[in-house]
DRENTORTI-156532 format. One record per residue: residue number from 0; x, y, z of N, C-alpha, C, O in turn. Coordinates in steps of 0.05 Angstrom, whole numbers, padded with zeros to 5 digits, always signed. Layout:
<nodes>
    n    n.c1    n.c2    n.c3   ca.c1   ca.c2   ca.c3    c.c1    c.c2    c.c3    o.c1    o.c2    o.c3
  NUM       X       Y       Z       X       Y       Z       X       Y       Z       X       Y       Z
...
</nodes>
This chain:
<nodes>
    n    n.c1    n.c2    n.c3   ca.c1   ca.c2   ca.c3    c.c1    c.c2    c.c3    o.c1    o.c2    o.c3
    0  +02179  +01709  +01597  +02192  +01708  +01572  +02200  +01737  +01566  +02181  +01752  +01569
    1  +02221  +01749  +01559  +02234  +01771  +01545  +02253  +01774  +01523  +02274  +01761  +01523
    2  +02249  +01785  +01509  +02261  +01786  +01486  +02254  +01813  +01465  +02237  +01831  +01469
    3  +02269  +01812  +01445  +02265  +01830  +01427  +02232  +01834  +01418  +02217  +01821  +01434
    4  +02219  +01848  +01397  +02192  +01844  +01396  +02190  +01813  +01383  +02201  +01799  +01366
    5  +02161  +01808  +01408  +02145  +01792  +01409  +02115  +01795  +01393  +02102  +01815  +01392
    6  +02108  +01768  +01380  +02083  +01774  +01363  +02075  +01745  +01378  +02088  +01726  +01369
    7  +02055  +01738  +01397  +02042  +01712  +01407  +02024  +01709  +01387  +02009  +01726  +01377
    8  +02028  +01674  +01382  +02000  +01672  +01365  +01993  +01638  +01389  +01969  +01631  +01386
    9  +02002  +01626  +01401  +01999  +01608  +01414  +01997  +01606  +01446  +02013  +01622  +01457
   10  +01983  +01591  +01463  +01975  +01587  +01479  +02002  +01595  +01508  +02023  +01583  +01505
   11  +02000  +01613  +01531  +02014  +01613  +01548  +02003  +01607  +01575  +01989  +01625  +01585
   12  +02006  +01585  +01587  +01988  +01566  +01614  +02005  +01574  +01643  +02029  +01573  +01640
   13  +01999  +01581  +01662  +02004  +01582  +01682  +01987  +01584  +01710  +01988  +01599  +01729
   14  +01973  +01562  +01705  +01945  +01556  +01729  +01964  +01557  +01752  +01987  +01551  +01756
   15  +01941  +01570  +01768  +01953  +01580  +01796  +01976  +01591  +01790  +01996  +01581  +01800
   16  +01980  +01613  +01773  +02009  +01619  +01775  +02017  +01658  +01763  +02004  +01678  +01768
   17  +02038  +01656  +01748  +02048  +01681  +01741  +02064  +01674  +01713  +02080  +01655  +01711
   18  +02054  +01694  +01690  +02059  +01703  +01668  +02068  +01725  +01665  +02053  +01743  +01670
   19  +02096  +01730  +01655  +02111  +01763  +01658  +02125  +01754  +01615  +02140  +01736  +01608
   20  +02113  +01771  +01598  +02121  +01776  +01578  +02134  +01803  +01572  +02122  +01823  +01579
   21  +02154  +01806  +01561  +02170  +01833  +01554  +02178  +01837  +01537  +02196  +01822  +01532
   22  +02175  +01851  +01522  +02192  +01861  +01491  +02209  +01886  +01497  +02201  +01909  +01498
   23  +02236  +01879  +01499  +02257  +01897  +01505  +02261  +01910  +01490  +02275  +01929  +01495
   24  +02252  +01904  +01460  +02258  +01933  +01439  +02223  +01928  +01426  +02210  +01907  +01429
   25  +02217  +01946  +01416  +02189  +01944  +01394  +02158  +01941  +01414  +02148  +01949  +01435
   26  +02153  +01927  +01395  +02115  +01917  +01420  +02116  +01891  +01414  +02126  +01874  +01399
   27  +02095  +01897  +01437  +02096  +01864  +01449  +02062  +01856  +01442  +02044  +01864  +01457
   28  +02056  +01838  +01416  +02031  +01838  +01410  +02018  +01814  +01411  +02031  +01797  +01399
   29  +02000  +01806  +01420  +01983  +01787  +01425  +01957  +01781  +01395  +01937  +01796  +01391
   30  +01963  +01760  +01380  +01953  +01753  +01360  +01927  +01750  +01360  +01921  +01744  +01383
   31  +01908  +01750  +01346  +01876  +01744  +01354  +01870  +01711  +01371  +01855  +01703  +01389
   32  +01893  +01695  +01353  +01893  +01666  +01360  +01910  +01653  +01389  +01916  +01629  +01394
   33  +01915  +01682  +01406  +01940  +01686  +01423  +01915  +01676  +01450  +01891  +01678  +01446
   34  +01929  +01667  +01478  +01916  +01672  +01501  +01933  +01659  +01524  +01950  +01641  +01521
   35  +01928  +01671  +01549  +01947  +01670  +01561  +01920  +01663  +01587  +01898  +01673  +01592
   36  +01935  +01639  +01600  +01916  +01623  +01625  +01918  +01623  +01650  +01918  +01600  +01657
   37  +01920  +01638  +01670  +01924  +01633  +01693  +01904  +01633  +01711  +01908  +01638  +01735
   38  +01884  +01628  +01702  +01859  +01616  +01716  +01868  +01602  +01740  +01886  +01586  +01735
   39  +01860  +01603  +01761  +01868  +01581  +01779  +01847  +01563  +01789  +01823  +01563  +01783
   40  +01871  +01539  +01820  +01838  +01530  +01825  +01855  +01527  +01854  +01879  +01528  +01857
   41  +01835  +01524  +01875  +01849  +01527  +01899  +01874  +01501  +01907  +01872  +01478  +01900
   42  +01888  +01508  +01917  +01914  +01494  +01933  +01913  +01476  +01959  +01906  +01485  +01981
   43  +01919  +01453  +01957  +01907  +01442  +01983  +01923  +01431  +02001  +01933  +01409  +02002
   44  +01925  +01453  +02020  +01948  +01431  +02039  +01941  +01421  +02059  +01922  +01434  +02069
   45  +01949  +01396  +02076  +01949  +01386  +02097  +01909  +01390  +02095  +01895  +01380  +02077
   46  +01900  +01407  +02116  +01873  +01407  +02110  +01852  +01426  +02101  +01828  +01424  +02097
   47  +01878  +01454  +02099  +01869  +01477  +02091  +01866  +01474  +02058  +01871  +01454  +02043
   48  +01855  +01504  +02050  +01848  +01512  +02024  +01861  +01533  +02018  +01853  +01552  +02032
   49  +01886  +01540  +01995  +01886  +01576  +01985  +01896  +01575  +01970  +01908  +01555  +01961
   50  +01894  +01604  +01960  +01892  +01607  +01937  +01924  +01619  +01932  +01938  +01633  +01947
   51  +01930  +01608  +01904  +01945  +01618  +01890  +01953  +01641  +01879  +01937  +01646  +01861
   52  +01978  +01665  +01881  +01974  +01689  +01876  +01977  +01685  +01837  +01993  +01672  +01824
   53  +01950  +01706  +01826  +01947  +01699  +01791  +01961  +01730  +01782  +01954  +01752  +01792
   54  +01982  +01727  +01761  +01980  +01751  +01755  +01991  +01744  +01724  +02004  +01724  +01716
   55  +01982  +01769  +01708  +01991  +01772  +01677  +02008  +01795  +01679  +02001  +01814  +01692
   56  +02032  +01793  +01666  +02048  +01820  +01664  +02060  +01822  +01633  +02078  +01807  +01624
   57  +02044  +01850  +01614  +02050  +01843  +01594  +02079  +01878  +01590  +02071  +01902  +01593
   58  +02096  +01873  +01587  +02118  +01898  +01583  +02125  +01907  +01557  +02130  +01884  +01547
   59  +02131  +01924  +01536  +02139  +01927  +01522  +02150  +01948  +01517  +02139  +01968  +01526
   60  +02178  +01953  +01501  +02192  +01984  +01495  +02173  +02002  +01484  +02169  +02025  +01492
   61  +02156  +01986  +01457  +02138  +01995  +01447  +02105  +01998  +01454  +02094  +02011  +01472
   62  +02098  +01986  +01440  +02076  +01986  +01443  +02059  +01954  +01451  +02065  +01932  +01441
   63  +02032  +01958  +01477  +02025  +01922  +01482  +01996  +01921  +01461  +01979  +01938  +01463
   64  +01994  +01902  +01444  +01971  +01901  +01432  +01963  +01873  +01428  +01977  +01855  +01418
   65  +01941  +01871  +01438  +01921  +01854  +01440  +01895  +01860  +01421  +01876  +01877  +01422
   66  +01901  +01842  +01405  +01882  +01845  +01379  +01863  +01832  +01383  +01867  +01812  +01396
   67  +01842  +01835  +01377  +01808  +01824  +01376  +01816  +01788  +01375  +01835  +01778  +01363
   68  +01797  +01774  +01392  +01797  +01752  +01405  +01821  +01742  +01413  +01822  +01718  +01410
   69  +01843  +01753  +01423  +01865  +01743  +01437  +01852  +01742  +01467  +01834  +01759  +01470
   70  +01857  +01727  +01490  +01847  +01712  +01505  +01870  +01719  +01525  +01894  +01713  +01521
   71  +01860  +01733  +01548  +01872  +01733  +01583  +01849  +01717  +01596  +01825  +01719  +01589
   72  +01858  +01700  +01617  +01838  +01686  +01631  +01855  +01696  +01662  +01878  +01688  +01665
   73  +01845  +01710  +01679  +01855  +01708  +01713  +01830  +01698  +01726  +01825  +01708  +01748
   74  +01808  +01676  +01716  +01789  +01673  +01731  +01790  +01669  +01763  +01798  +01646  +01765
   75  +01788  +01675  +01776  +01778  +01660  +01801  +01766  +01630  +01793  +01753  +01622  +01773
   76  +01777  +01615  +01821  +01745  +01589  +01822  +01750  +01587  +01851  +01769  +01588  +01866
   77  +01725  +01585  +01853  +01700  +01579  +01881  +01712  +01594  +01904  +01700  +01616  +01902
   78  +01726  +01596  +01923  +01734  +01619  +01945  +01764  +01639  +01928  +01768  +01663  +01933
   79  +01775  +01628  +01917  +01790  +01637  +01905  +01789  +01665  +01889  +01769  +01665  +01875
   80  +01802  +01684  +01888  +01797  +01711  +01882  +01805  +01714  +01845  +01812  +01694  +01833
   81  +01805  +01728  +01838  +01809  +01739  +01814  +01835  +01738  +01805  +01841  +01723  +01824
   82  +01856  +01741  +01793  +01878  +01756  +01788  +01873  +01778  +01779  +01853  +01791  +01774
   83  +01909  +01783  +01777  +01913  +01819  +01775  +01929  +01819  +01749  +01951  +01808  +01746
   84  +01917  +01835  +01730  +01938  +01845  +01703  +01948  +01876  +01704  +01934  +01894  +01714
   85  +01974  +01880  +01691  +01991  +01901  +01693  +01993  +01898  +01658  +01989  +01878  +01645
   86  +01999  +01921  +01651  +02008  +01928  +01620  +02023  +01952  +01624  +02013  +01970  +01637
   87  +02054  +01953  +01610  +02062  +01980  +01609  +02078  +01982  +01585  +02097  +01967  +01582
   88  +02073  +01998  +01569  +02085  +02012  +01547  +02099  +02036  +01552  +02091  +02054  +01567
   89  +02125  +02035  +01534  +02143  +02054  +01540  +02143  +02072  +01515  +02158  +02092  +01514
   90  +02130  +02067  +01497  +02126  +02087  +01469  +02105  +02113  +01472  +02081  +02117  +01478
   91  +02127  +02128  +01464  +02107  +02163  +01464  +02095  +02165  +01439  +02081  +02185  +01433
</nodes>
């Protein structure tokens, strides 16, 4: 999602997957009541097992803020590894 500033107060899901938020002008803020899911669970093909690449990407012109109990989940489950979060702010 990108856009002007962003203020999340509601749920963003992407099991086994990738979340990229951007605020092209202002900050990009994550509400106490805000959380973002990409927990995964393994992938099953034919007879193998793998894992899904997890990532959070939060961007803003301004400033990224994540206020007290706003919620990132990149859990791992069972062979499956962790995800990876990035944050970058462009405000001096």
């Amino acid at each position: 999602m990108s856009g002007h500033p962003h203020r999340g107060r509601r749920r963003h899901c992407g099991a086994s997957g990738v979340v990229s938020l951007t605020a092209t002008s202002g900050d990009l803020q994550m509400q106490s009541t805000a959380s973002i899911d990409v927990g995964g669970t393994l992938l099953q093909v034919m007879d193998q097992n793998a894992a899904a690449p997890r990532r959070v990407a939060l961007r803003a012109a301004g400033d990224v803020v994540l206020a007290a109990g706003s919620r990132v989940n990149l859990a791992g489950s069972r062979s499956a590894p962790a995800g990876v979060s990035t944050s970058q702010a462009e405000a001096s």
